[in-house]
C-alpha positions as a Python dict, from the first residue, in 0.01 Angstrom:
ca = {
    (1, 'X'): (0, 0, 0),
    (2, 'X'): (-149, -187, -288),
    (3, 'X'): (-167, -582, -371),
    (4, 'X'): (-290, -802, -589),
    (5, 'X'): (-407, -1138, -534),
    (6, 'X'): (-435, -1337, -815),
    (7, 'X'): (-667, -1626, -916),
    (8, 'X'): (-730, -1881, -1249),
    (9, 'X'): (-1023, -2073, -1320),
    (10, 'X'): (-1342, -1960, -1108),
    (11, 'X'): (-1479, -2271, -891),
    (12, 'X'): (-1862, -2326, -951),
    (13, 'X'): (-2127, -2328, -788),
    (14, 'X'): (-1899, -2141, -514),
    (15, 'X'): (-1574, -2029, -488),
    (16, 'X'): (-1433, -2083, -165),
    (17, 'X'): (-1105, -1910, -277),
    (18, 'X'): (-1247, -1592, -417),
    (19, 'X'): (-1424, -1588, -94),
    (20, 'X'): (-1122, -1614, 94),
    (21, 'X'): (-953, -1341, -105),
    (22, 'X'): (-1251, -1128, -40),
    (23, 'X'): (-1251, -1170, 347),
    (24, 'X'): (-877, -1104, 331),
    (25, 'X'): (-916, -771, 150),
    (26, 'X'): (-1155, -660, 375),
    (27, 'X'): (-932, -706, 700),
    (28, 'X'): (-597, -578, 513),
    (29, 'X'): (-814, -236, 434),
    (30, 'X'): (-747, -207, 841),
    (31, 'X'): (-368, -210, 782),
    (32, 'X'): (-365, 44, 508),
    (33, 'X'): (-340, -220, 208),
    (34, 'X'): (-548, -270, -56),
    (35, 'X'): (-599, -572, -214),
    (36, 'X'): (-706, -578, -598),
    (37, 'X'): (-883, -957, -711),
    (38, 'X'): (-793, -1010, -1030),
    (39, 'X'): (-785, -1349, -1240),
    (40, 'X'): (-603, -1515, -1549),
    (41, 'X'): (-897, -1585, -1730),
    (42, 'X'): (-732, -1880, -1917),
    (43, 'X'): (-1042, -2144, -1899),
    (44, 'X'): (-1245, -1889, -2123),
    (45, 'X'): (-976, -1713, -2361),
    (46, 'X'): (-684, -2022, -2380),
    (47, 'X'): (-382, -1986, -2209),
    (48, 'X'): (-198, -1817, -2534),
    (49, 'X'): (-442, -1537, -2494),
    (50, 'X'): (-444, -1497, -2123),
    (51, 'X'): (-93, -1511, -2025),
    (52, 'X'): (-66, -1236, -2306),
    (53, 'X'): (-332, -1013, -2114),
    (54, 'X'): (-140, -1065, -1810),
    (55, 'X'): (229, -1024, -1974),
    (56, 'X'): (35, -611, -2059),
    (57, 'X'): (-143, -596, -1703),
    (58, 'X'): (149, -686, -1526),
    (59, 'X'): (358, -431, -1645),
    (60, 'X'): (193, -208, -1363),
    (61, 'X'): (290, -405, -1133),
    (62, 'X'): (646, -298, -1058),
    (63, 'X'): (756, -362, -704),
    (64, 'X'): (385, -444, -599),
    (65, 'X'): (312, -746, -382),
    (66, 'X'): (122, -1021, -613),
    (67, 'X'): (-11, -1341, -428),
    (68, 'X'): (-117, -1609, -631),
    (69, 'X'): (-345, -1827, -515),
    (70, 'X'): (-276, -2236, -575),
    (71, 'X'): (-519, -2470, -630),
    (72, 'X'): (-394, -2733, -886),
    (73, 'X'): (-788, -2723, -1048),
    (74, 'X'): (-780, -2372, -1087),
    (75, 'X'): (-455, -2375, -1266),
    (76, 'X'): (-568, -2671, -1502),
    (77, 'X'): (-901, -2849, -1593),
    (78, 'X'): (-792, -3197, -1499),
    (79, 'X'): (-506, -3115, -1223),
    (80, 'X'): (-193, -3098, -1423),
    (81, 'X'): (-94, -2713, -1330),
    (82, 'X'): (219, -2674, -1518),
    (83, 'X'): (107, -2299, -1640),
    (84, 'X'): (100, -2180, -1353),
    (85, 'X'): (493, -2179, -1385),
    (86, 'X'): (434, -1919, -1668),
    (87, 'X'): (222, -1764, -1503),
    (88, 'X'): (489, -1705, -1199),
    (89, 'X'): (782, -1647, -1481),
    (90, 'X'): (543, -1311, -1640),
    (91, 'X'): (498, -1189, -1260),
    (92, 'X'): (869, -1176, -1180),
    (93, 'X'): (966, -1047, -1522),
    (94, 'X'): (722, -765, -1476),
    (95, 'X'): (920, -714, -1123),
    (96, 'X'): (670, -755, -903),
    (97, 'X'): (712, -929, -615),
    (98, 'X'): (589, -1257, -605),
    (99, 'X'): (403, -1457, -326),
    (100, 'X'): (211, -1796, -351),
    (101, 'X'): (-50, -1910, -121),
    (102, 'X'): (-55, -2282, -146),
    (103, 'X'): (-438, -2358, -78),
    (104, 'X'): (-399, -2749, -236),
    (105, 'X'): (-102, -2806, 1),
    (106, 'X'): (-97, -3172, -99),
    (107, 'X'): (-84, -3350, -456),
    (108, 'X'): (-376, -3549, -503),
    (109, 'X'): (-380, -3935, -435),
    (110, 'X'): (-528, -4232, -632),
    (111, 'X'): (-432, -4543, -727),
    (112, 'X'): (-440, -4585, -1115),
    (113, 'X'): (-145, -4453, -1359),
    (114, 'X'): (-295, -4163, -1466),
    (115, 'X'): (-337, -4070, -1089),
    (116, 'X'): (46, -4136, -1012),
    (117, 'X'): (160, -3900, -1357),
    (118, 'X'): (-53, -3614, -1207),
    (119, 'X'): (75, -3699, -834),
    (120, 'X'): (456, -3634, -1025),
    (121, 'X'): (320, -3357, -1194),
    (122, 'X'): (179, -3168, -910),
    (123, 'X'): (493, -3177, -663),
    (124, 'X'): (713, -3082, -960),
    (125, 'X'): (493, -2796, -1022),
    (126, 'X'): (539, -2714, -668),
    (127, 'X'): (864, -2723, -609),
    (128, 'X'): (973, -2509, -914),
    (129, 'X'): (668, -2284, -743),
    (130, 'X'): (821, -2259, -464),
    (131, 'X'): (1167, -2161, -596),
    (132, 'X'): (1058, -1886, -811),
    (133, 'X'): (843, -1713, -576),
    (134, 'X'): (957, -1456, -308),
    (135, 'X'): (749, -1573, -48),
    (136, 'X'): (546, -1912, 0),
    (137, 'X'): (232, -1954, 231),
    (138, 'X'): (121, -2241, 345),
    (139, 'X'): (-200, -2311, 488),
    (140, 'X'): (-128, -2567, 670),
    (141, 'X'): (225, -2627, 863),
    (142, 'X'): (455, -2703, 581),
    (143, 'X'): (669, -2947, 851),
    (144, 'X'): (402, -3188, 818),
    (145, 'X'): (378, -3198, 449),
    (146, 'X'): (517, -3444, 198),
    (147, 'X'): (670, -3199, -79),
    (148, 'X'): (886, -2928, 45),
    (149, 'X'): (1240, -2973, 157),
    (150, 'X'): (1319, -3092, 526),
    (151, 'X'): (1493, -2790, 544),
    (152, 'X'): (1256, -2486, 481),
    (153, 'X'): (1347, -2195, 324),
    (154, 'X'): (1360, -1854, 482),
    (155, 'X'): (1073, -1736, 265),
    (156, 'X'): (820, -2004, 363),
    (157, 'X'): (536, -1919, 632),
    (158, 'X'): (227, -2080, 771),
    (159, 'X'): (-102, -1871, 812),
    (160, 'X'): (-418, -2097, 834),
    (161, 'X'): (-723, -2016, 673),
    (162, 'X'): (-1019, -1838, 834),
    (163, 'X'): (-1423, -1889, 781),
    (164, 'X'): (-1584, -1734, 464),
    (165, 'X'): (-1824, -1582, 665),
    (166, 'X'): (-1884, -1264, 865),
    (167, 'X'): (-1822, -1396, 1232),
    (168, 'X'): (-1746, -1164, 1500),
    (169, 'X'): (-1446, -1214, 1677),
    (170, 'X'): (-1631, -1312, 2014),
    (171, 'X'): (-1843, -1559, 1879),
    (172, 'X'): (-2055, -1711, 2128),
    (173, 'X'): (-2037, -2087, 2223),
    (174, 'X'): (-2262, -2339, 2144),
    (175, 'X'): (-2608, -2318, 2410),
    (176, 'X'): (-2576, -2677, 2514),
    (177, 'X'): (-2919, -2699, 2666),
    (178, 'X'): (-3071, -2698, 2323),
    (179, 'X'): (-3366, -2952, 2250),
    (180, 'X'): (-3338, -3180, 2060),
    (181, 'X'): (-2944, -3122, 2026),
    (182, 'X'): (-2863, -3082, 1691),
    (183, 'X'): (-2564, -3203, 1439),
    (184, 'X'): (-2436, -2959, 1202),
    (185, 'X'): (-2281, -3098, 858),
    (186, 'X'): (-2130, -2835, 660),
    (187, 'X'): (-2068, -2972, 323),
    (188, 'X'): (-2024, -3311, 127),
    (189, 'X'): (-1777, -3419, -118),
    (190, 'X'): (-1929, -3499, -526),
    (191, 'X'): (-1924, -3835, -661),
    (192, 'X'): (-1805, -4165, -427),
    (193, 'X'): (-1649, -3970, -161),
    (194, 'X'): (-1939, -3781, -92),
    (195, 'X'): (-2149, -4113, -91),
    (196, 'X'): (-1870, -4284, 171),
    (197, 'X'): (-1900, -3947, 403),
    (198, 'X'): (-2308, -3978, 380),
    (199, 'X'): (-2306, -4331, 515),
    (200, 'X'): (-2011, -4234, 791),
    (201, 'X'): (-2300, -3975, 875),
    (202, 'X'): (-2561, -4209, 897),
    (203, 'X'): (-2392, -4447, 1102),
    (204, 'X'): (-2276, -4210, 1350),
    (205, 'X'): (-2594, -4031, 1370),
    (206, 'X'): (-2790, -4303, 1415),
    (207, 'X'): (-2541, -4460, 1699),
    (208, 'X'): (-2605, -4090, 1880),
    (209, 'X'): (-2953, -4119, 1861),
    (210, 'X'): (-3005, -4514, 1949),
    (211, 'X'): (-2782, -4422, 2239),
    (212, 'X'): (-2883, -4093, 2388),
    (213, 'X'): (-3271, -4033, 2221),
    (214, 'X'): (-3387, -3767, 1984),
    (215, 'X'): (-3120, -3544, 1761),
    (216, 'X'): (-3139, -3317, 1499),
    (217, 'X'): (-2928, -3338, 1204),
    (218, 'X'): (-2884, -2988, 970),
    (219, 'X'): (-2711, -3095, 640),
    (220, 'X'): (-2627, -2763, 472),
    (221, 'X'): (-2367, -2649, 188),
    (222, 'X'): (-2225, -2735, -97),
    (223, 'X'): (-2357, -3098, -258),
    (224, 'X'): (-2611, -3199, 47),
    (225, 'X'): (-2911, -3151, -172),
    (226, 'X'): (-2794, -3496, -385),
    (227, 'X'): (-2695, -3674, -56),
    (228, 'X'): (-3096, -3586, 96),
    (229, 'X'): (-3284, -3888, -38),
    (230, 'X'): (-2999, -4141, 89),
    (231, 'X'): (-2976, -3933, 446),
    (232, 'X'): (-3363, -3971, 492),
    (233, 'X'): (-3392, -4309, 394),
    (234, 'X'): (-3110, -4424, 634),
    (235, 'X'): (-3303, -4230, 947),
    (236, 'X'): (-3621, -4422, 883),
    (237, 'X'): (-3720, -4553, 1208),
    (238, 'X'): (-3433, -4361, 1392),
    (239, 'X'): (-3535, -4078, 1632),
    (240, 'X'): (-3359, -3765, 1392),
    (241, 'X'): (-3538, -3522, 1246),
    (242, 'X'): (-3321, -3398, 930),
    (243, 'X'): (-3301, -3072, 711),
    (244, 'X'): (-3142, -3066, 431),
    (245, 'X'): (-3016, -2735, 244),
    (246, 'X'): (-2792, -2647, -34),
    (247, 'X'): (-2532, -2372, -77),
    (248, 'X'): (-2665, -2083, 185),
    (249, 'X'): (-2536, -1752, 204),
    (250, 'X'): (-2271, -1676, 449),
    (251, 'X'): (-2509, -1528, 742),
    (252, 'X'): (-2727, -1785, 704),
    (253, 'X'): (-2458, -2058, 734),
    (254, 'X'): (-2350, -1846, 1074),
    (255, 'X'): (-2739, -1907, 1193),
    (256, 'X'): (-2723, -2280, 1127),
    (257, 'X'): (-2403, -2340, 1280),
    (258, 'X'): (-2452, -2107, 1582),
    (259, 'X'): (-2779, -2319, 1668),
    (260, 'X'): (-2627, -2642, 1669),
    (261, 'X'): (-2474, -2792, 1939),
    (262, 'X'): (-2211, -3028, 1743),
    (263, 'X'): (-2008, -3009, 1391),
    (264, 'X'): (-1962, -3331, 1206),
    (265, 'X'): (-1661, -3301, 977),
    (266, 'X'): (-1626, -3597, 715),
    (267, 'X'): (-1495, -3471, 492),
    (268, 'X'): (-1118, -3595, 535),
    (269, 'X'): (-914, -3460, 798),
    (270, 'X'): (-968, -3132, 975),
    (271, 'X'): (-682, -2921, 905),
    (272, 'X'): (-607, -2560, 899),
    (273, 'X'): (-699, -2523, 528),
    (274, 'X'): (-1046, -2710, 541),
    (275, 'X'): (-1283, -2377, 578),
    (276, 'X'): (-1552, -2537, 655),
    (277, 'X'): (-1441, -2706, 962),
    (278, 'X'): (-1281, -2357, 1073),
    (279, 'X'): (-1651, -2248, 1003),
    (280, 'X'): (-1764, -2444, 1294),
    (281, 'X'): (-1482, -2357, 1519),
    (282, 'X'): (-1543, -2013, 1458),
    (283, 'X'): (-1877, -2035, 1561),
    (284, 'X'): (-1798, -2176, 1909),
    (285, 'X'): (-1871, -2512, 1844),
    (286, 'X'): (-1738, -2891, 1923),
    (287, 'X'): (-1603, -3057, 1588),
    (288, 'X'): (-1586, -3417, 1566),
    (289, 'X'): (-1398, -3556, 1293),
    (290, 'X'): (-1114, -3700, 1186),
    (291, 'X'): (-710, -3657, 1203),
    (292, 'X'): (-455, -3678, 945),
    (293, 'X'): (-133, -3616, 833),
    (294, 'X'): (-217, -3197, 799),
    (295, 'X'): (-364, -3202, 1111),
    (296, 'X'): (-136, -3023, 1373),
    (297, 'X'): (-193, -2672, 1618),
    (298, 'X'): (-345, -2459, 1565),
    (299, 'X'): (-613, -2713, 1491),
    (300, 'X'): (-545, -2940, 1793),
    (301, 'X'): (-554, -2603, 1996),
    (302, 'X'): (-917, -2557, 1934),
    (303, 'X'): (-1246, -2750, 2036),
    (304, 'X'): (-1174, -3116, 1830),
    (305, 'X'): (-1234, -3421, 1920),
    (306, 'X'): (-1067, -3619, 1631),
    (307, 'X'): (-1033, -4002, 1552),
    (308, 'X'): (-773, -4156, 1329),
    (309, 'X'): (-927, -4214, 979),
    (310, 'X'): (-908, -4600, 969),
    (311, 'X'): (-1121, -4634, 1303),
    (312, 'X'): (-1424, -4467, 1127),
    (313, 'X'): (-1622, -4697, 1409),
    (314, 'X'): (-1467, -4452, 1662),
    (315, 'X'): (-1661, -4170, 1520),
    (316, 'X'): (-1974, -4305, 1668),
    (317, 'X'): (-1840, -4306, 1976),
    (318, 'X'): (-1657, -3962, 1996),
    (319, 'X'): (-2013, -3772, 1878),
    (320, 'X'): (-2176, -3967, 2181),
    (321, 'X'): (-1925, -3817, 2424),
    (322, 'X'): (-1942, -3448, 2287),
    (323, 'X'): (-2353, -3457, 2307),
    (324, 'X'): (-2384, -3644, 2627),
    (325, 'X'): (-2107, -3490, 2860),
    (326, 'X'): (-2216, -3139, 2921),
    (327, 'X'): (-1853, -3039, 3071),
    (328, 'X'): (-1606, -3178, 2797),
    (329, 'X'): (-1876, -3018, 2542),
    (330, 'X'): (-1879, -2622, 2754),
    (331, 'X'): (-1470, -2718, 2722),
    (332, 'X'): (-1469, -2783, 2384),
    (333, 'X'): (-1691, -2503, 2303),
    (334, 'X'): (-1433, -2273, 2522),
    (335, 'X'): (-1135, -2413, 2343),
    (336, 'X'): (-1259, -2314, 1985),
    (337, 'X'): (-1356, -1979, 2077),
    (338, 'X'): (-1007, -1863, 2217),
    (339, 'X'): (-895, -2066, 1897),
    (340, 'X'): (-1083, -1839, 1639),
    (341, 'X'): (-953, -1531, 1858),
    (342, 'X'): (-567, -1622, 1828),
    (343, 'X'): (-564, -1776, 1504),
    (344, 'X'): (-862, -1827, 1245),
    (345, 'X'): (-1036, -1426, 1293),
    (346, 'X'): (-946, -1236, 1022),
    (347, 'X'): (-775, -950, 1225),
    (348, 'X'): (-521, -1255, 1303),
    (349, 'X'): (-450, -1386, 973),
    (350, 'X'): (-461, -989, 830),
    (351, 'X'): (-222, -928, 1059),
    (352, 'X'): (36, -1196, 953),
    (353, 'X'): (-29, -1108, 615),
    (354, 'X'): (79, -770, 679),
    (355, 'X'): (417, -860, 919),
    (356, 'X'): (499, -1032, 532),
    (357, 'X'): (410, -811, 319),
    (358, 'X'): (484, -441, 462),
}
């Protein structure tokens, strides 16, 4: 069996959903599918020009599975993804069968005008989505979402997301007799919400290490080279010794993460779409973070200890727990390991795909 999965505009300096797609391929080769990456190149040609291309390539496509993958940015420079409707209309005229992986499964938020037109924008765009395609997946439980009808259609599912990175299914735990013990952060956000998660680092780091003695804290990923300055000038005088690292590759993000003892998420909410805390669960360890309204098994299933987001203060307090008590930390370790088994390995999620898509 063949598929496609289909992207738009490639995300720089990584692309966490061509990784994604890439992982996926891999584990539906097991099942006897293949899946074919292919993208509307409409950021470099125009959209005239690309939906053309894809209006010929299509035609091949009779009867073949096609799963777009949604991202309101990679539909549209500045989040207003009405194409993508287009896009979706030249897929089912071509008769191919049409799913849509919704990897943005909320509109984005903000507070000035132009932020409430997009906010309209973006659920329209996802509702008419969701009624032209043949089969919807969400990556995070679509009950808890804002958009979608109270009463779900037939041809909606929920499969989370896994890591984008080659962990074996029986990842090993956490060693929690590791000296200094050491924070993992995988990640921060551009602009002001990446300066907001630095300084929730800093003051939960520093609370850990005023309280219990000497940490480690490994900043790795996407952005923490611009947050290093800030990060070392806020531990001056605290007992952490800090690295700092930009985008690794995927083995050596397994390395860093399997030698920590603790994952600090900041990043918003940990939820079954964010990859990056699934990164850390898949790797054995504890994440601390916080809750939301996404948040919901099979995330609570797994090793979190999660705070509501307007009691940033209890943060401080939840890392302390996870690096002091050695028995909730061995549970929490335990938890996220069976988690990544049942749920975020990619022989699970391959294996929903295929119950869909065969």
């Amino acid at each position: 069996m063949r598929c496609i999965a289909l992207l738009g505009r490639k995300d720089e300096p990584t692309d966490a959903v061509e990784e994604y797609c890439r992982y996926l391929a891999n584990a539906l080769h097991t099942h006897n599918i293949d899946m074919e990456i292919c993208r509307v190149p409409w950021a470099s040609k125009g959209w005239p020009h690309a939906l053309r291309d894809l209006r010929s390539q299509s035609s091949q496509w009779q009867g073949q599975w096609v799963l777009l993958q949604y991202t309101a940015l990679a539909w549209s420079a500045r989040g207003f993804p009405q194409k993508v409707l287009s896009v979706l209309r030249i897929l089912k005229s071509s008769a191919a069968r049409v799913a849509i992986v919704f990897h943005d499964a909320e509109p984005f938020s903000g507070n000035r005008l132009i932020d409430s037109f997009r906010h309209f924008v973006q659920v329209r765009t996802m509702r008419r989505a969701l009624a032209i395609a043949d089969l919807a997946i969400f990556t995070v439980p679509p009950q808890n979402l804002s958009w979608p009808p109270k009463s779900l259609p037939p041809q909606v599912h929920f499969i989370p997301v896994g890591a984008n990175m080659p962990v074996p299914l029986d990842a090993s735990a956490a060693q929690p007799s590791v000296t200094p013990k050491s924070v993992a952060v995988f990640g921060i956000t551009g602009g002001h919400a990446g300066a907001r998660e630095t300084q929730l680092i800093l003051s939960a780091v520093c609370h850990a290490a005023k309280t219990l003695g000497p940490l480690h804290l490994s900043v790795f990923g996407r952005h923490a080279e611009l947050h290093e300055a800030v990060l070392a000038e806020g531990l001056r005088g605290v007992p952490v010794t800090l690295t700092v690292e930009g985008v690794l590759d995927a083995a050596e993000v397994v390395r860093r993460l399997s030698a920590s003892t603790v994952l600090l998420f900041v990043r918003g909410s940990v939820c079954s779409r964010r990859g990056s805390a699934i990164a850390g669960i898949s790797c054995g360890l504890p994440v601390v973070g916080f809750s939301g309204s996404e948040t919901a098994s099979p995330i609570t299933d797994a090793g979190v200890l999660l705070v509501p987001p307007d009691r940033p203060d209890q943060l401080n307090d939840a890392l302390v727990r996870v690096l002091s008590d050695t028995a909730l930390r061995a549970e929490l370790c335990r938890r996220s390991q069976d988690a990544h088994r049942a749920h975020f390995s990619w022989d699970s999620i391959s294996a929903r795909f295929t119950a869909l898509l065969v």
